[in-house]
C-alpha positions as CSV (number, residue, x, y, z in Angstrom):
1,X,47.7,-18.9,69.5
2,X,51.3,-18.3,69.0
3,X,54.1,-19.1,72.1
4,X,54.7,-14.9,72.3
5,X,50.5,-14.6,73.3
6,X,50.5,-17.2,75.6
7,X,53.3,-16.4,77.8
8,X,52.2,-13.0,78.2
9,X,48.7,-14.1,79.0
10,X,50.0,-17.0,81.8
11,X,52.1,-15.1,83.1
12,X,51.0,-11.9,85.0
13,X,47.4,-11.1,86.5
14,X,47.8,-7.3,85.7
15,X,50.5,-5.5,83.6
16,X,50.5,-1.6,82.7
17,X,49.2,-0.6,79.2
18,X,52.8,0.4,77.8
19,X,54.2,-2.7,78.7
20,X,51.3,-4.7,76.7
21,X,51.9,-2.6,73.8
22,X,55.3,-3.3,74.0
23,X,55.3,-7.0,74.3
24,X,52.6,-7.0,71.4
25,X,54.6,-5.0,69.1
26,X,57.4,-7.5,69.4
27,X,55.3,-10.7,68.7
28,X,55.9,-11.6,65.1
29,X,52.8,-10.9,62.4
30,X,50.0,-13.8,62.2
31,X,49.0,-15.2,58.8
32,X,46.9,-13.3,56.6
33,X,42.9,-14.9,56.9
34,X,41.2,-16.3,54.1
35,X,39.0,-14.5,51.6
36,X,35.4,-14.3,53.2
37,X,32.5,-14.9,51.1
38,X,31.1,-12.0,48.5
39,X,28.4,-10.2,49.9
40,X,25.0,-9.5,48.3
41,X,24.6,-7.8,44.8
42,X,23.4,-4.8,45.4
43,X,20.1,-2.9,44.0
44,X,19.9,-0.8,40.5
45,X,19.9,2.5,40.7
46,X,17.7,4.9,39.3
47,X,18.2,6.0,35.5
48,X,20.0,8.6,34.4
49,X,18.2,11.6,32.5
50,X,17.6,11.8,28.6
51,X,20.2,13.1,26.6
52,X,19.4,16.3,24.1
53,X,17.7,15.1,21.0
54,X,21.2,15.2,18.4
55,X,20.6,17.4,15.3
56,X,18.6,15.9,12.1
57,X,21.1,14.4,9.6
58,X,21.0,15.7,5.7
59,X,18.3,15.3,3.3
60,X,19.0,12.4,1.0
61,X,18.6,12.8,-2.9
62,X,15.0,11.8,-4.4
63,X,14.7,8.2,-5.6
64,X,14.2,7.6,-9.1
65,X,10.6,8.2,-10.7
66,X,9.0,6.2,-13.9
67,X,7.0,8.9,-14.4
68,X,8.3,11.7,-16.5
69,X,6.5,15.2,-16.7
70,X,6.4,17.5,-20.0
71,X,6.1,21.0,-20.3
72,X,7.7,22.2,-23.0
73,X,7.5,24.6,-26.4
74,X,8.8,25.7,-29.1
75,X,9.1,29.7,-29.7
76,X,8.8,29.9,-33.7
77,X,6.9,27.3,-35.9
78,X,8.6,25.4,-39.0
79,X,8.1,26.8,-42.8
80,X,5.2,23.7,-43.6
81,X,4.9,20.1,-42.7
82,X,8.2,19.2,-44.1
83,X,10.4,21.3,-42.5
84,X,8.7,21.6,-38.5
85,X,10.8,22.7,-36.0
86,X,10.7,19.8,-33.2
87,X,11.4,19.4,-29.7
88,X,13.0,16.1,-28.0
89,X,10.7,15.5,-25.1
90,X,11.9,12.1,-24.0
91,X,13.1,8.6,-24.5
92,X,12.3,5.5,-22.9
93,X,13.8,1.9,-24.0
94,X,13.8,1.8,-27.8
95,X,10.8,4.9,-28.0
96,X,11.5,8.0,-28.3
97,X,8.9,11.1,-28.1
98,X,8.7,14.5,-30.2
99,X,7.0,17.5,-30.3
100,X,6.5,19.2,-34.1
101,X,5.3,22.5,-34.6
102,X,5.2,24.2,-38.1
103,X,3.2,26.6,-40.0
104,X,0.3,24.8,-41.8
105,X,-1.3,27.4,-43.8
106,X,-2.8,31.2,-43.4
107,X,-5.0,31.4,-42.7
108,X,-6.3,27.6,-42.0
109,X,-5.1,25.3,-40.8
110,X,-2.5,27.7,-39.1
111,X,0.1,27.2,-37.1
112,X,0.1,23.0,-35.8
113,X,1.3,21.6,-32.7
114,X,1.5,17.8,-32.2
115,X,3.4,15.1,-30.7
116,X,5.2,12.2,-32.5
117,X,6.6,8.9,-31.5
118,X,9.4,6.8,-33.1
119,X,10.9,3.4,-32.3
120,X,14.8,1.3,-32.9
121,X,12.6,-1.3,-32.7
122,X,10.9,-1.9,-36.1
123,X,8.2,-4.2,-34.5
124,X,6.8,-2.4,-31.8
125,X,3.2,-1.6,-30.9
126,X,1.5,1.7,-30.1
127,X,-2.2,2.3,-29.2
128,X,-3.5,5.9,-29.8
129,X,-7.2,6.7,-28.7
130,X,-6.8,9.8,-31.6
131,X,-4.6,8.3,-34.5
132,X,-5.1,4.3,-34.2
133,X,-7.4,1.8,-34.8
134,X,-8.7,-0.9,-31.7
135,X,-6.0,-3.2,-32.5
136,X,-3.0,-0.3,-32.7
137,X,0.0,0.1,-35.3
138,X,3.5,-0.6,-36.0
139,X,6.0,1.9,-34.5
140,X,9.6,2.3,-36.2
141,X,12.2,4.5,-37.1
142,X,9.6,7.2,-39.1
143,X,7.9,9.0,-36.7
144,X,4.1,8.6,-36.2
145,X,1.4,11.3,-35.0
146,X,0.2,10.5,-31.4
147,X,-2.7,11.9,-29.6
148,X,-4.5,15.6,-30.7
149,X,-3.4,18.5,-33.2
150,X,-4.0,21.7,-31.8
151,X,-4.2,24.5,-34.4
152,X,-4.7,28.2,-34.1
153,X,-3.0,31.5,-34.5
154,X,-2.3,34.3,-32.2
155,X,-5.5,35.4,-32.9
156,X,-7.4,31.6,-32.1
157,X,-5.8,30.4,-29.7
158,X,-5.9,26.3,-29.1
159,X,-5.6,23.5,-26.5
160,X,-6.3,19.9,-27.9
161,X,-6.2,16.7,-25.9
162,X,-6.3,14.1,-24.4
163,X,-9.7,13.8,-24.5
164,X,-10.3,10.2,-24.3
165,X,-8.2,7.9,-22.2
166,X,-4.1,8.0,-22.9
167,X,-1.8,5.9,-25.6
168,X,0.4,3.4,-24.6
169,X,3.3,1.1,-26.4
170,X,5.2,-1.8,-26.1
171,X,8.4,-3.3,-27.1
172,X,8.4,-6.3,-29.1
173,X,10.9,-8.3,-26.6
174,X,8.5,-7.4,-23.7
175,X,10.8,-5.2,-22.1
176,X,9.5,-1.6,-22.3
177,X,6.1,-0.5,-21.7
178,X,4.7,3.4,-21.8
179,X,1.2,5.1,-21.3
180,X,1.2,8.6,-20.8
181,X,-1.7,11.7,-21.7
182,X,-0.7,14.4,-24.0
183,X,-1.9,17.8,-24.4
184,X,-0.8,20.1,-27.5
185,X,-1.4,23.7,-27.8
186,X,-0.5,27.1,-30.0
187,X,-0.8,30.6,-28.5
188,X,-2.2,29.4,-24.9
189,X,-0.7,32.0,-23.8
190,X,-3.1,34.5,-25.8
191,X,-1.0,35.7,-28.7
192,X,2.7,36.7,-27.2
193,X,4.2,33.4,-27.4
194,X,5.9,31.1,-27.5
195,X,4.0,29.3,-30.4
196,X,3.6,25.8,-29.9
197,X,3.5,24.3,-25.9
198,X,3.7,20.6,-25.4
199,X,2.7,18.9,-21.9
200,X,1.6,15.9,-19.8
201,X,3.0,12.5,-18.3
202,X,4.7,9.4,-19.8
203,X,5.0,6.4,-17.0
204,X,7.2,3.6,-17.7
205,X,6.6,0.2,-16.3
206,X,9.4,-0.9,-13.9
């Protein structure tokens, strides 16, 4: 203890209050203590509440398919089998596919509605339950018939294929494969037209 606190301590047996107050507010200030040690973490409190669910974010664009769907048709039929009106109905590596319609005869065959497949690439294969042999054909720059004819009139209305099982083709570097069914059709719709429809499915191999 300092020389100011022990005088006044040793040297009266009772003082008034004022006077201690007095005598202590006069002593000079002690040095400030050390930092005491850090006391106890203390416990976790509860959770707070769930927030509100934030709105849904935009729909994102469809991924690409290798499937492509046909429905198509072709509103007037071509003079003869020279001259058929025709309908692009896709395209796929080197192969592309084609729908002809054109007027066969009156009154048979009538009206003929058929697809038709061409290749850039001279050596490429196709397989065709209706138009090929086991072993398939060459595909190249003249187109070939694939699948059914249908053939009718307003009057005889007709729906061919697939019948049996799909076509397929292949690429001679490997590269591009297709299968697909095909349907063919004139008048489906019972005589008002269009003349010629052209549907089903091509799936290209990834």
């Amino acid at each position: 203890m300092n020389d100011c606190h022990t005088s006044f301590a040793s040297g009266f047996v009772f003082i008034p209050v004022a006077l201690v107050f007095s005598v202590l507010l006069a002593c000079p200030k002690g040095d400030i203590g050390t930092v005491g040690p850090q006391g106890p973490v203390g416990s976790t409190g509860q959770a707070g509440a769930i927030g509100f669910t934030g709105p849904a974010g935009p729909i994102g664009q469809a991924g690409p398919s290798n499937t492509w769907w046909i429905r198509q048709s072709i509103a007037t039929p071509g003079s003869g089998p020279g001259s058929p009106n025709t309908l692009d109905a896709g395209k796929w590596g080197p192969f592309s596919l084609l729908g002809y319609c054109f007027d066969g005869g009156i009154p048979s065959p009538g009206i003929e509605s058929r697809f038709y497949l061409s290749s850039t690439d001279p050596a490429a294969m196709y397989n065709d339950y209706g138009t090929t042999s086991s072993t398939g054909r060459a595909v190249g720059s003249t187109p070939v018939p694939l699948g059914f004819i249908a053939q009718g009139r307003e009057s005889t209305p007709s729906f061919a294929g697939p019948w049996d099982g799909t076509f397929a083709a292949m690429s001679s570097d490997l590269s591009t494969y297709i299968t697909g069914a095909l349907s063919t059709g004139v008048f489906v719709d019972g005589g008002s037209g269009p003349a010629c429809q052209f549907a089903g499915f091509v799936t290209q191999s990834p």
